[in-house]
C-alpha positions in Angstrom: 54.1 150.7 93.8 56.8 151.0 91.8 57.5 150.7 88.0 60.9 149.9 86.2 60.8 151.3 82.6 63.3 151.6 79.6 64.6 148.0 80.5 66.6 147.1 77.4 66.3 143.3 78.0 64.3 142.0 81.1 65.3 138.3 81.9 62.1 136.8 83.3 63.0 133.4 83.5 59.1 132.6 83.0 57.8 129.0 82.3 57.2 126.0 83.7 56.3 125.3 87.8 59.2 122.9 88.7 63.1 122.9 87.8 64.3 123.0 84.6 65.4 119.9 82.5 67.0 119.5 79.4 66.5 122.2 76.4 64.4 124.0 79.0 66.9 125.3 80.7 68.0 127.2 77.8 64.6 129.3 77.8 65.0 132.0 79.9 62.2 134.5 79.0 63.8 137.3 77.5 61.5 140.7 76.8 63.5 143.5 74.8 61.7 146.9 75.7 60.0 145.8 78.4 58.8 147.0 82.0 58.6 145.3 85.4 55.4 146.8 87.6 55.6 145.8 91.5 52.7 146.4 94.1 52.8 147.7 97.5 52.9 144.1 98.8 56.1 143.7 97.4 54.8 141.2 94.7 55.5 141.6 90.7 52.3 142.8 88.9 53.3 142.7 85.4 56.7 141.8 83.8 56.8 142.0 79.8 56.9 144.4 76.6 56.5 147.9 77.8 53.6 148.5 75.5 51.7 145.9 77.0 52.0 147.2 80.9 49.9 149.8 82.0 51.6 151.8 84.5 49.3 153.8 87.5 49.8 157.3 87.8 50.6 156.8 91.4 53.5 154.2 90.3 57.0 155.5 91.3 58.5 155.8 88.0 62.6 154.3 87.9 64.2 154.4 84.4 66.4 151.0 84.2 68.5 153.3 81.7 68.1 150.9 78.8 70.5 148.2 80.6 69.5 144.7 82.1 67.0 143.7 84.5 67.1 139.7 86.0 65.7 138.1 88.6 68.6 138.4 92.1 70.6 135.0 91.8 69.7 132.4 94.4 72.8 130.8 95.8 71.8 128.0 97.0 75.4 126.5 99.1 76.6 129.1 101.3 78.9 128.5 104.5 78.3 132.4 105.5 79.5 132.8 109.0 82.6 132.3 110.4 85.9 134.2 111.9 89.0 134.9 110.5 90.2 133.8 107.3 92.5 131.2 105.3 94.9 133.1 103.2 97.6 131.3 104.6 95.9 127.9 103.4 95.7 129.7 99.9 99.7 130.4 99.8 100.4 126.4 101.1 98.0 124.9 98.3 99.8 127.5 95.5 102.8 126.0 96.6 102.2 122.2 96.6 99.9 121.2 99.5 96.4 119.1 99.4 93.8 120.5 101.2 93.8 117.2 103.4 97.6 118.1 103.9 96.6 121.0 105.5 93.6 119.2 107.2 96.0 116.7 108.8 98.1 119.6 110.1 94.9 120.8 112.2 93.8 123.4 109.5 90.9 123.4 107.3 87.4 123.3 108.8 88.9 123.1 112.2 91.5 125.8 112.1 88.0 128.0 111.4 86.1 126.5 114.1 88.4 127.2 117.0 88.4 131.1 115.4 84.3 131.2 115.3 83.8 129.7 118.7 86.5 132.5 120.6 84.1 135.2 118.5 80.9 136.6 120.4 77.8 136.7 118.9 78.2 140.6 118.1 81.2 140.3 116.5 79.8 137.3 114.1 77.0 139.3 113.2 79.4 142.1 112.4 81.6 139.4 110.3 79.1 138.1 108.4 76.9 141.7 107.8 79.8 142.7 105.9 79.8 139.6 103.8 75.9 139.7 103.2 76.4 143.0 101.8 79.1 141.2 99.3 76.7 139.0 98.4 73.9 142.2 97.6 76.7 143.9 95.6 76.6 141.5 93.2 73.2 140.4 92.8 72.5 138.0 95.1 69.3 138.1 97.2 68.6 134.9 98.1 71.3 132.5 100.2 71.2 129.3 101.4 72.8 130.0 104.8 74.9 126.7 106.6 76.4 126.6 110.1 79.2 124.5 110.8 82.4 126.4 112.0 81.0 126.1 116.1 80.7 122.0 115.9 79.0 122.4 119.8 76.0 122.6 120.6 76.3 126.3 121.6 78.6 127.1 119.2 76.1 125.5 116.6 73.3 127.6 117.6 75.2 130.8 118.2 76.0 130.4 114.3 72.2 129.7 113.4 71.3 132.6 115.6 73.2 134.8 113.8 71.8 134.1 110.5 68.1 134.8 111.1 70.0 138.2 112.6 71.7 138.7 109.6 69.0 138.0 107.5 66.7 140.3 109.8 69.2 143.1 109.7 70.5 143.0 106.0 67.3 142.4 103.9 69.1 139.2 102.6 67.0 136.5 102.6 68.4 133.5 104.1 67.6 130.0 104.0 69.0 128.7 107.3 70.8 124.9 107.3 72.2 123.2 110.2 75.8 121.4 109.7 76.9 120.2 112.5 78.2 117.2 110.4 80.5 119.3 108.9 83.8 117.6 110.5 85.4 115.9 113.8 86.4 118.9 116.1 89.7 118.5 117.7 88.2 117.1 121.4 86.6 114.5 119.7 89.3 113.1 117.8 89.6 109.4 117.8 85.8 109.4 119.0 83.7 110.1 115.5 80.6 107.8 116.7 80.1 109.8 120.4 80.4 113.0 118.0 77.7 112.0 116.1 75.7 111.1 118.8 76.4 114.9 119.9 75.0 115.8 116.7 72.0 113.5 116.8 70.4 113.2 120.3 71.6 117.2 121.6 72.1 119.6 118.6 69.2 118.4 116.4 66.4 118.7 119.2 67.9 121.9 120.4 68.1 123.2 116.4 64.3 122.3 116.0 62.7 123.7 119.4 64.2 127.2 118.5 63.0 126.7 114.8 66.9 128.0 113.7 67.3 125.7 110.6 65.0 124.2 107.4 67.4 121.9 106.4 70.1 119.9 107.6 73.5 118.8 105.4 76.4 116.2 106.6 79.8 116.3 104.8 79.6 112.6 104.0 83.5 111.8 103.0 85.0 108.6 104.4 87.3 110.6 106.4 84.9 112.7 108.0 81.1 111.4 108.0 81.3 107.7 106.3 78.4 106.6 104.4 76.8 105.1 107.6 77.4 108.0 110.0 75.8 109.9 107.1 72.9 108.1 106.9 72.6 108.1 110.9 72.6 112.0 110.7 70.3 112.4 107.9 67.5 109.9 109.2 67.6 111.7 112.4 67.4 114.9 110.7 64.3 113.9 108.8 62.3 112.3 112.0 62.9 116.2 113.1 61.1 117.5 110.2 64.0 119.2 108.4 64.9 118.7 104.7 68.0 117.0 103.5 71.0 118.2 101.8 74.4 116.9 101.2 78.0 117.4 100.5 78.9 114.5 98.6 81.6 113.0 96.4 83.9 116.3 97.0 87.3 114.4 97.5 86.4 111.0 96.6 84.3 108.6 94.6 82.7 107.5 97.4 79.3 106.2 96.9 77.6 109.6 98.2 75.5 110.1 95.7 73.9 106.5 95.9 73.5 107.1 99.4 71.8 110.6 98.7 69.6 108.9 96.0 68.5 106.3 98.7 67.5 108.7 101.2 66.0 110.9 98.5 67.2 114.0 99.7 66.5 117.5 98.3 70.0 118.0 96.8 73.8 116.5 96.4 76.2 118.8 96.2 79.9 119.2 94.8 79.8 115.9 93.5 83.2 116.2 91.6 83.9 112.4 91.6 80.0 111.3 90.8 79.8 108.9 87.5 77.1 108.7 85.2 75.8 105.7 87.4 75.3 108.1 90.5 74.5 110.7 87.9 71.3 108.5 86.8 70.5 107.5 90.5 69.8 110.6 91.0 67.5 111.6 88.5 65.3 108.5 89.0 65.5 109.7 93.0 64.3 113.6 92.4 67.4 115.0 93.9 69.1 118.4 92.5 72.5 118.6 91.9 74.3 121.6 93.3 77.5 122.3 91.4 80.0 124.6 92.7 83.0 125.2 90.4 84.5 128.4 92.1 85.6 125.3 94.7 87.6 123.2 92.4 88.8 126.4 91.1 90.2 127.7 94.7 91.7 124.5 95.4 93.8 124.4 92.2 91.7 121.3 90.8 90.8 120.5 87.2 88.5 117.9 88.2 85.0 119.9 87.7 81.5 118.0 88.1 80.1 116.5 84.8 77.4 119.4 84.2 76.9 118.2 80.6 76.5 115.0 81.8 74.0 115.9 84.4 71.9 117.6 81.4 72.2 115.4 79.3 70.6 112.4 81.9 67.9 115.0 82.8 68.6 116.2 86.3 67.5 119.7 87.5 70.7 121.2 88.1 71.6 124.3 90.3 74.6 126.6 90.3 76.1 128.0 93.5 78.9 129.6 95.1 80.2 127.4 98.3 81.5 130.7 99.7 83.1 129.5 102.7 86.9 131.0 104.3 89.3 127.7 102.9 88.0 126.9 99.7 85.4 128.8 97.7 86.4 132.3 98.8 83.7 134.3 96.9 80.1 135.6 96.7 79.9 136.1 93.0 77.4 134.3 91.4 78.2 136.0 88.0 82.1 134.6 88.9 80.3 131.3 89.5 78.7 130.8 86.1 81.4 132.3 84.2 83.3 129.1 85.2 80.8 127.0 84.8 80.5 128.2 81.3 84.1 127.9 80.3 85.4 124.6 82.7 81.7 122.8 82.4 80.7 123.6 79.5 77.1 124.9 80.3 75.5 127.4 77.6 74.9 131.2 79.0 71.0 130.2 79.8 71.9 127.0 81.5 74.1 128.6 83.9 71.7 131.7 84.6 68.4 128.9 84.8 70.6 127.1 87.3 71.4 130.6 89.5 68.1 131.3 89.7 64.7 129.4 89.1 66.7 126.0 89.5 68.1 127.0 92.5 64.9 128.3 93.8 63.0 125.2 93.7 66.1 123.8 95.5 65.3 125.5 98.8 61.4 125.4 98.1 61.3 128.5 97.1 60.4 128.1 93.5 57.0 130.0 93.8 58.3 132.7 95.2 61.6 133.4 93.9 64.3 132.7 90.9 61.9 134.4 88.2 60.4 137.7 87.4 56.3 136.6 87.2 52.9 138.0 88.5 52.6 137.1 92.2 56.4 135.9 92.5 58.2 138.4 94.8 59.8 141.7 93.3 63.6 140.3 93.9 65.4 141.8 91.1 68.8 143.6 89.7 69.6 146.6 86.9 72.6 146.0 85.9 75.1 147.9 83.8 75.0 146.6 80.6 72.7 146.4 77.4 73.1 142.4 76.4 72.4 140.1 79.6 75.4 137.8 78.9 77.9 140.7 79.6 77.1 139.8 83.4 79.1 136.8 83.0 81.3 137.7 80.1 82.8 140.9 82.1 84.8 138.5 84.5 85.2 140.3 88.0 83.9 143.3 87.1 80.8 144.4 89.3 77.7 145.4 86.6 75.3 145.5 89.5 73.6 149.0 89.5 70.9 148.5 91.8 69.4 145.9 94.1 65.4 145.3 94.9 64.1 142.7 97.4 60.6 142.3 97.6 60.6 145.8 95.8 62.5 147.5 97.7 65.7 149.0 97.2 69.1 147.4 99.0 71.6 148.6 97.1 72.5 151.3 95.0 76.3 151.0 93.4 78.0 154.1 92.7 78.1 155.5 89.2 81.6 157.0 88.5 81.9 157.6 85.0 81.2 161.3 84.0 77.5 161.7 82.9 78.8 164.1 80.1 81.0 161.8 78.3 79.6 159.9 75.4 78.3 156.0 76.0 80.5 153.5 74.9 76.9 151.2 74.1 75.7 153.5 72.2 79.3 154.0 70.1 79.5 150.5 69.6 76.2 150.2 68.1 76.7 152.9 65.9 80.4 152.0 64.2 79.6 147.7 64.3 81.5 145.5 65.8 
């Protein structure tokens, strides 16, 4: 049992049980002076004013400092293992390339795949360890893991293998989703039905009889997966008992979204070109949309999703990452909402509602995770800094002090400023702004 005390402001995210709407997602449950008490199960006990929480004398007592407790961000669109990297694409689109210039050149997705299917399953685990521990660093605990760089059917489960290993071995907790339907690999060129046939009738049975995947995605883009071949993949997907996601309306207005509201899947995500007429087929459908600015921003786009828009027609939206090698090249959640704060337009609470309890409910998870309540698990973050919005106002710099999942400790940062010199908080405070 553990007990965090002398937490300035914990962010509990309490309220309602099922994604926020509207002016809900502005409430986000902040305690000033308050204390977080965890059993030995793991599981939160109390969370509120310090005064009101009766700490056991057997408790391990751990001071937050006076700083910032929230619940760990749930980053719900993660493309997590993979070789190599795409720096080179990154220099080609600063000077004037599209990223289906570089697609048609044989790079993109595929230039990734033919590096993750020469890489052992050792060395992937080793690859994508380090980048789990990224994703600790800065607050992260929960990922919704995709596969999609092997695009066989050994390749396919080597990568889904890898993330229960990861998960297994890092204290992560990851969601697993199969995307086979991620592109066309270079041997089936010219033959996109007998792919997805591949995809249907070898990796999908092979995907469920190991019990390697919750959900299954498609990248449904007229180039890639057209609206029919998506549909194809997704029906057989759900007559296999996994959940449904998509990428849709990325590159073009494309009529993803309808498709996704037709099939009622459990979320639609980039949706860059979606109007407010997909917009509103998707809040009569139930689907979450998953936003993920830190992708327009890496491909040198200005064309963002319409998060205000998706507010304001009363969808449940959720916040994540994309962190994939070509174009979302980051695990920062915090980096993640600061965008979406300044190139969306979302408030502060909006963006933190949809990193966390949003984004929970998103992967079924929302009884579990994405708040700080009694009987939820203990994944939470101290961070360096006395008001909660510094997380996102600091841009790039790492506040996280320490890491819990399911109460236990997974990272500890480093403290290097000199314990004898005076607090900066604490100067502030006392001359004013």
């Amino acid at each position: 049992m553990i007990a965090i005390t002398n937490i300035r402001q914990l962010i509990t995210m309490a309220g309602p049980a099922h994604p926020r709407t509207g002016g809900e997602l502005r409430d986000i449950g902040l305690v000033e002076d308050a204390c977080l008490l965890v059993g030995e199960d793991g599981r939160i006990l109390a969370a509120g004013p310090r005064a009101g929480v009766s700490i056991p004398p057997e408790a391990q007592v751990v001071d937050a400092g006076g700083m910032v407790v929230l619940p760990g961000f749930v980053d719900a669109h993660t493309h997590p293992v993979f070789a190599g990297q795409r720096a080179d694409e990154f220099e080609m689109r600063a000077e004037g390339s599209t990223y289906q210039d570089i697609a048609a050149k044989g790079g993109g997705i595929r230039s990734t795949v033919r590096l993750t299917r020469a890489a052992t399953p050792d060395q992937l685990l080793a690859i994508a360890s380090r980048y789990a521990f990224w994703f600790l660093r800065g607050g992260t605990t929960t990922i919704e893991a995709k596969s999609g760089y092997g695009l066989t059917l050994e390749d396919e489960l080597k990568l889904l293998r890898c993330i229960r290993r990861v998960s297994e071995s890092t204290g992560l907790r990851c969601v697993p989703t199969f995307l086979g339907a991620h592109e066309i690999p270079d041997e089936f060129r010219g033959r996109r039905r007998e792919y997805g046939d591949l995809v249907i009738h070898q990796m999908l049975p092979a995907v469920t009889r190991e019990r390697l995947a919750e959900y299954c995605d498609v990248f449904c883009e007229p180039d890639i997966f057209d609206l029919e071949e998506s549909r194809r993949v997704m029906l057989a997907a759900r007559s296999f008992g996994l959940g449904l996601r998509m990428h849709v309306d990325q590159l073009s207005d494309s009529d993803g979204s309808l498709l996704a509201a037709e099939l009622r899947v459990q979320t639609a995500d980039h949706l860059e070109n979606a109007d407010r007429f997909s917009l509103q087929a998707l809040q009569r459908a139930g689907v979450q949309p998953v936003v993920l600015p830190a992708s327009v921003y890496a491909l040198g786009s200005q064309l963002y999703p319409d998060a205000r828009g998706m507010i304001e027609t009363g969808l449940a939206i959720v916040l994540a990452t994309d962190f994939n090698p070509g174009t979302s090249p980051t695990t920062s959640m915090p980096f993640a909402m600061s965008l979406a704060i300044t190139q969306m337009k979302m408030t502060p609470a909006e963006a933190l509602s949809a990193a966390t309890i949003n984004a929970a409910h998103s992967l079924g998870r929302g009884s579990d995770l994405g708040s700080l309540e009694p009987t939820k698990l203990a994944d939470f973050v101290i961070y360096e800094a006395r008001d909660w919005r510094e997380i996102v106002y600091w841009v790039g710099v790492p506040l996280a002090r320490s890491v819990y999942i399911g109460g236990h400790l997974v990272f500890q940062a480093s403290l290097l400023r000199n314990p004898d010199r005076f607090d900066v908080h604490e100067f502030q405070n006392s001359v004013g702004p």
